[in-house]
Every structure is written in structure tokens, then in C-alpha cells.
C-alpha positions in Angstrom: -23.7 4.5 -48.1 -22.8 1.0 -47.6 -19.2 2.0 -46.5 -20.7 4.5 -44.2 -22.6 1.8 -42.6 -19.8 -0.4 -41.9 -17.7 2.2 -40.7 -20.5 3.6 -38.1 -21.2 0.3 -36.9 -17.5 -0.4 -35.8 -17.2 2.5 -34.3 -20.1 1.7 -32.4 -18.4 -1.8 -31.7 -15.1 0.0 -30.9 -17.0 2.7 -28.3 -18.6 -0.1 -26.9 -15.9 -2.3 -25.9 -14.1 -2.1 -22.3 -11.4 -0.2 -22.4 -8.4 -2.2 -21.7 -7.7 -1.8 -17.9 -4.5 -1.5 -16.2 -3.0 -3.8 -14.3 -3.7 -3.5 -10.5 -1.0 -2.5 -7.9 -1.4 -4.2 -4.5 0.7 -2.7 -1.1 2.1 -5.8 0.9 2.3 -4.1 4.3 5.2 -5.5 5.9 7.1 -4.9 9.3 10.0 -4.3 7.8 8.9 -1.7 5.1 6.1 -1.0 2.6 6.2 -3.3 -0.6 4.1 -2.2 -3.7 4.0 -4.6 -6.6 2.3 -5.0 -10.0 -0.2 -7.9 -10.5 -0.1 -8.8 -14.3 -3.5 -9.4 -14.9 -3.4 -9.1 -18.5 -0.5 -12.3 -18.2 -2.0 -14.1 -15.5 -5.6 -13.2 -15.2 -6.6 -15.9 -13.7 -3.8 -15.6 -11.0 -4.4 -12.6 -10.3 -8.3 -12.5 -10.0 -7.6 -15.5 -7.4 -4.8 -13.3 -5.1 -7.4 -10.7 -5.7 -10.4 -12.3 -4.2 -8.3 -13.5 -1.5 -6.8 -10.4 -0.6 -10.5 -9.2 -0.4 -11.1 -12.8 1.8 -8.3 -11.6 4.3 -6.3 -14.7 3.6 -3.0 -12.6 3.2 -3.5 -10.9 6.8 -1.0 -11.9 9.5 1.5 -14.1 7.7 4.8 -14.8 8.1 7.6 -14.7 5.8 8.9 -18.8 6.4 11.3 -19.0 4.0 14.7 -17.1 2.9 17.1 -18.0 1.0 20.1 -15.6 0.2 20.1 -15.0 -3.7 17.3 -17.3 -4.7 13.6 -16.6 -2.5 11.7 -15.0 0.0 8.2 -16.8 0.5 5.1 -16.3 2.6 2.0 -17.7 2.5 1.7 -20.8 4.2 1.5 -19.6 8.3 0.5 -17.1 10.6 2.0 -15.4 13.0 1.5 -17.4 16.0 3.0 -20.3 13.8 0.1 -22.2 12.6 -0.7 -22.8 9.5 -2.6 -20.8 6.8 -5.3 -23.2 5.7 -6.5 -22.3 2.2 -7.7 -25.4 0.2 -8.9 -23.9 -2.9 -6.2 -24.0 -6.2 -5.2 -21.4 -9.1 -4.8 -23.3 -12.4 -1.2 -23.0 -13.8 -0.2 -20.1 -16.0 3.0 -20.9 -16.2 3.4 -20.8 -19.7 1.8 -17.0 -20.5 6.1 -16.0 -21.2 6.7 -13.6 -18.1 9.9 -15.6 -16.5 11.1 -15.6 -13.2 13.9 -12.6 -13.1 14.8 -10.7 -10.5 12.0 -8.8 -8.0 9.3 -10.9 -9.8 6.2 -13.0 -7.7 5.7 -16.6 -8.9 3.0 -19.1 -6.7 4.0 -21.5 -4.9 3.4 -25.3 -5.3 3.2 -28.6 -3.7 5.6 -31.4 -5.0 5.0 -35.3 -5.9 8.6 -35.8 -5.4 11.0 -34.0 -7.5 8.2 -32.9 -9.6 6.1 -30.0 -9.1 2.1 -30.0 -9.5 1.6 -27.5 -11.5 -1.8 -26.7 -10.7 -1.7 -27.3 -6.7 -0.9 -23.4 -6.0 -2.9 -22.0 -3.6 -2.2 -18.1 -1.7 1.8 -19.4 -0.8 3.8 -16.6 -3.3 7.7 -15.9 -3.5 9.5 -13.3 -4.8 12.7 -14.2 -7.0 15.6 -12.6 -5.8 17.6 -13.4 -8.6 16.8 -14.3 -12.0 15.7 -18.4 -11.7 15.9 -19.3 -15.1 15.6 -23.0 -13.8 12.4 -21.7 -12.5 10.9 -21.2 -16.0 8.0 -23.6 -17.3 7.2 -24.5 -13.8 5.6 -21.9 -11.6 3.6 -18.8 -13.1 4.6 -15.5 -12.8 1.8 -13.1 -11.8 3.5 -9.4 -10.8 6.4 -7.6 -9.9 7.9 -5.4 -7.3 7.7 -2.1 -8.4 8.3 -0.4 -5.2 10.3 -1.7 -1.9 12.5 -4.1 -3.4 15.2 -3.4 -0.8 12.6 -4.2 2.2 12.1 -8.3 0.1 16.4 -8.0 0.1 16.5 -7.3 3.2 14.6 -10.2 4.5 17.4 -12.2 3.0 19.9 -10.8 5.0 18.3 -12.3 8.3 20.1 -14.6 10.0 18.5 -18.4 9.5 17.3 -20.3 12.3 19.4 -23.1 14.1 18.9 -26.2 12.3 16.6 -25.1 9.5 18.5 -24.3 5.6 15.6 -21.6 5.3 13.7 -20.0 8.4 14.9 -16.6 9.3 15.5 -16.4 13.3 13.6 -13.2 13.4 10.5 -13.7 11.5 9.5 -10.9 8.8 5.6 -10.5 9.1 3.1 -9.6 6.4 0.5 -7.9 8.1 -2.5 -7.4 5.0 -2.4 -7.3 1.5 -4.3 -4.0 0.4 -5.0 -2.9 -3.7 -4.0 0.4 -4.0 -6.8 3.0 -5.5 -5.0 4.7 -8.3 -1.6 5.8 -9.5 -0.7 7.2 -5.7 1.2 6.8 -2.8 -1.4 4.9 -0.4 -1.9 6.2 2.8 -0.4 4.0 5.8 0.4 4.5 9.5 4.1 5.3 9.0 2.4 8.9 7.9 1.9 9.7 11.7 3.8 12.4 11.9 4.3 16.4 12.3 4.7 18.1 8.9 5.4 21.0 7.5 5.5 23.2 4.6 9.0 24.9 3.9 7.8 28.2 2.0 5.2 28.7 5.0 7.0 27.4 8.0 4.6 29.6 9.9 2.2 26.5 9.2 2.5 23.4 10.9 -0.1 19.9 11.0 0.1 17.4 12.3 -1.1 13.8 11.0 -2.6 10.7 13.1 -3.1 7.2 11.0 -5.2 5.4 13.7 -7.2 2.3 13.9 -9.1 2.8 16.4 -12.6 0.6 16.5 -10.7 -1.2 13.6 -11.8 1.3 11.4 -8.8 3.3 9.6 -8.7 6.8 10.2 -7.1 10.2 9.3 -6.9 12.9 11.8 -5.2 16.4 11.5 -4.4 19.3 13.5 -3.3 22.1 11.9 -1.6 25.4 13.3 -1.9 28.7 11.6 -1.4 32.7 12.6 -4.1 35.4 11.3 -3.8 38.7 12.3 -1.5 37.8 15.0 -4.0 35.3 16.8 -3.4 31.5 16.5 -5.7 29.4 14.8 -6.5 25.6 15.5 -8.1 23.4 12.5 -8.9 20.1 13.4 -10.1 17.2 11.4 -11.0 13.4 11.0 -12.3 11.1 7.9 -12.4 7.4 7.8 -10.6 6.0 5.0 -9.9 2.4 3.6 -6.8 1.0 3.5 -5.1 1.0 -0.4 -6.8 4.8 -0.6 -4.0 7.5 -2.1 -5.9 9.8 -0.6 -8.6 11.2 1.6 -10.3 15.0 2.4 -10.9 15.8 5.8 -13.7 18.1 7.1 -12.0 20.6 9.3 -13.2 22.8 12.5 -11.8 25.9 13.2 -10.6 26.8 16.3 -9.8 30.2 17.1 -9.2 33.1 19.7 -8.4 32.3 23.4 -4.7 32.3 23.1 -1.6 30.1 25.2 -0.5 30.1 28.4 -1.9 33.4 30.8 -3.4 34.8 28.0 -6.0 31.8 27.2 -9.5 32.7 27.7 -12.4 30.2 27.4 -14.6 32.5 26.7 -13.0 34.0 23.6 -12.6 30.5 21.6 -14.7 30.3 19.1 -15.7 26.9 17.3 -16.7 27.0 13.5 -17.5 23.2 12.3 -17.6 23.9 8.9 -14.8 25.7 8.1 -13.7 23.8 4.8 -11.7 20.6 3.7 -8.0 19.2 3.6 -7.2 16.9 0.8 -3.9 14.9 1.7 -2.0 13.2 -0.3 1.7 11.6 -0.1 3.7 11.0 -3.0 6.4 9.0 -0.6 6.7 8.5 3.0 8.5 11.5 3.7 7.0 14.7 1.2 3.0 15.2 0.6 0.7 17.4 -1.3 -1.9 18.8 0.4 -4.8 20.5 -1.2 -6.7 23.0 1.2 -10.0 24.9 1.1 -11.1 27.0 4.1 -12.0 30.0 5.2 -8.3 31.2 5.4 -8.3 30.7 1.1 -7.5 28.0 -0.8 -4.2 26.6 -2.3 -1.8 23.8 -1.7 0.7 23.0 0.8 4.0 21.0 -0.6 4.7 19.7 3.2 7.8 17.7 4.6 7.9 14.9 7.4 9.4 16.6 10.6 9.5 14.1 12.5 9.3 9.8 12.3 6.7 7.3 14.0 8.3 4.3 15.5 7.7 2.4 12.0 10.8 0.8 9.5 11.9 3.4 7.2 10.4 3.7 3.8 12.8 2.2 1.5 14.8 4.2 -1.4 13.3 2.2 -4.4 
């Protein structure tokens, strides 16, 4: 009895703990290309609660990318866009020593410097990523994530050209625009998904998908073409959405009857505004999954980008 005791209260201990959670991925949405990384909360949870809550502040929202260096760094954090400085006063203690080194497409704070020495606990929101592994980096600044996504967009930053008399400014300035954490193991949703798709085993089908900001407030429109029975049929859709969401259902109107060109009739469109729901979903920036549920049935549609908004190109890796 006594052992049965023991054993039911720690599995009552056991049910009750937290399980442990995994670490969070944050999109850094760039000009030149979406970045995902991994924050390593369980190494650096302090870090990474304190880029967390200033993510949520908006303190990594307009910045610039001030300093590359060829092989070694590409850093951000310290000013905005129109040049002036990013004031942020309050620190992160050092975790420098939690054994995550600074190797190739990992994130390490930046810090202030009392000459040759750094401070090791002066590291505010000012991040780089290692573009090569800086072993003499080690014991000094803490490592808090990793690029798991986009690392050619951060080596391409180190390709620009630098700036007349400067040994690190780039001459065309790489902007970070926000910092977003993503919501679950997907591809977020972004504006470089404006675009006409389509689904290759019913090309008969065709949507197309706005990412607009309109108001400030991000939001997902659709229009999708179909045939039935010969006659076209419009659905037409919009859902607000918050940036960092993999994905989003949209309430769609039909649209049908009426027909193109001298054949259109006003009178014979008919309007039904609760005609079902589109889930999307991308799993890059050029293919997407998207779950549908109307009065036409229900299925998915495995769709392809047709065409390209004026945005960088999503990067290989």
C-alpha cells in the first residue's frame, strides 16, 4: 500500500508539472528576404525572455543592419532607419557561459566595451549573427538562437559593398522591418504571398491572394475562380490576421451567375455571404495548402505561386 502511495503521488507530481516547452522561432522580416531563427530559451532564458518582450515592445521595428563584415558579422540593433539611434537603456544579464558557442548562422548580443574589454552584462536589443564560427568569441557574448531558415538572405548582407571611409557600414543599408514570433511549426504568413495561385491537378481553379495592411491592421483577402455547370463562380474573402500566424481561415461569399463580357447580367448575380471557409496555409513562399469547405464540397487544394509580388525572393535554405 505504501509503495502504491508513493508511486500515485509522483505521478501526480509528474502530471502536474509543465511540460517542457519548445523553444520559440521568431521571423526577422527583412528587405532583403525572410529570416527565421531559433531562440534557445532553454540555454538562454533569460536572453530570450528579454528579446521576447522587446519584440512584443516594438523595439526591433525599423532597424537597420549597421554593420558587415565579410566572414565574421552582420549586426543590427542600434539605429533606425532614418539613422538615429535606437535608444533602449534597459540590460540582459550575461549568459555567456550556458556552452552554446558562437559557430556559424548563430545570434550572440551585442555589448558595450571599457576599452579592449567587453562588459559583459551591458547587452541591450543590438544582436549579430556569426557568419563564421568565432571561436575567439567564446566566453564573452551569449548565444541565444540560431538561423534556421534564410541564412543566405544574413550572407548576402555581407556581400554589400561598404561605405566610403567606414571598415563596416554597407553603402546600401539592409533594413529590419519587425521582429514577429511565429505561431507554431509553419510557414508564417507574410506579404511576399501576394500573388495569383493555382492548383496543378485542377487548373480549372484559380485564387488569388492579397497580404494588405491597410488601417495597419494585417489582412488576408482571396478571390477565388471556379466553373459549375458551365457558369463561373466568384468566392470572395477577408480575415484579419496577426503577423507570426501560419495560418488563417477566411469566411467566403459566393458570387455566382451573370457571366463576362455581353453575356453579364446584373440581375442574374446572386450573392450568398455564408458560403463556407478557406483555410490557407504556405509551407514556403512559393507552394501552399489550402483547406476548403463550401458549398462546392470540401477538400484541399495543393496550390503553386503563378506569379511574384515586387518583394526579394524567398531564399533556398
Amino acid at each position: 500500500m505504501t509503495c502504491f502511495r508513493l508511486f500515485a503521488a509522483a505521478l501526480a507530481m509528474a502530471t502536474a508539472l509543465p511540460a517542457l516547452a519548445q523553444n520559440p522561432r521568431v521571423w526577422l522580416d527583412t528587405d532583403r528576404g525572410p529570416v527565421f531563427v531559433e531562440l534557445f530559451a532553454d540555454k538562454a532564458p533569460k536572453t530570450t525572455a528579454y528579446v521576447l518582450d522587446h519584440i512584443e515592445a516594438g523595439d526591433y521595428e525599423n532597424l537597420i543592419f549597421h554593420r558587415v563584415i565579410k566572414d565574421f558579422i552582420v549586426q543590427t540593433g542600434a539605429f533606425n532607419t532614418d539613422g538615429g539611434p535606437r535608444s533602449v537603456t534597459d540590460t540582459v544579464d550575461s549568459e555567456r557561459s550556458n556552452g552554446v558557442l558562437n559557430t556559424v548562422g548563430t545570434l550572440a548580443i551585442g555589448l558595450t566595451y571599457s576599452g579592449t574589454q567587453p562588459n559583459h552584462d551591458s547587452g541591450t536589443i543590438q544582436f549579430f549573427v556569426n557568419l563564421a564560427d568565432n571561436t575567439h568569441l567564446d566566453g564573452d557574448f551569449t548565444v541565444f538562437g540560431k538561423v534556421v531558415y534564410g541564412m543566405s538572405v544574413i550572407q548576402g548582407m555581407a556581400e554589400i559593398a561598404i561605405a566610403p571611409g567606414t571598415s563596416d557600414a554597407p553603402r546600401s543599408t539592409p533594413v529590419l522591418r519587425r521582429m514577429v514570433p511565429i505561431q507554431g511549426e509553419g510557414f508564417p504568413i507574410m506579404p511576399l504571398h501576394t500573388a495569383a495561385w493555382y492548383d496543378p491537378e485542377q487548373s480549372h481553379r484559380g485564387l488569388s491572394v492579397e497580404v494588405t495592411t491597410a488601417g495597419g491592421q494585417p489582412t488576408l483577402v482571396v478571390y477565388w475562380y471556379e466553373r459549375e455547370d458551365g457558369e463561373q463562380v466568384w468566392m470572395t474573402g477577408a480575415a484579419p490576421f496577426a503577423y507570426g500566424a501560419t495560418e488563417v481561415t477566411v469566411p467566403l461569399v459566393r458570387t455566382s451567375g451573370g457571366q463576362f463580357g455581353a453575356a453579364y447580367d446584373p440581375s442574374q448575380v446572386v450573392l450568398d455571404p455564408d458560403f463556407g471557409t478557406l483555410t490557407v496555409r504556405f509551407t514556403d513562399c512559393d507552394h501552399g495548402s489550402f483547406d476548403y469547405d463550401t458549398g462546392l464540397g470540401s477538400g484541399t487544394l495543393e496550390v503553386q505561386r503563378l506569379t511574384r509580388a515586387d518583394v526579394p525572393a524567398c531564399p533556398a535554405n
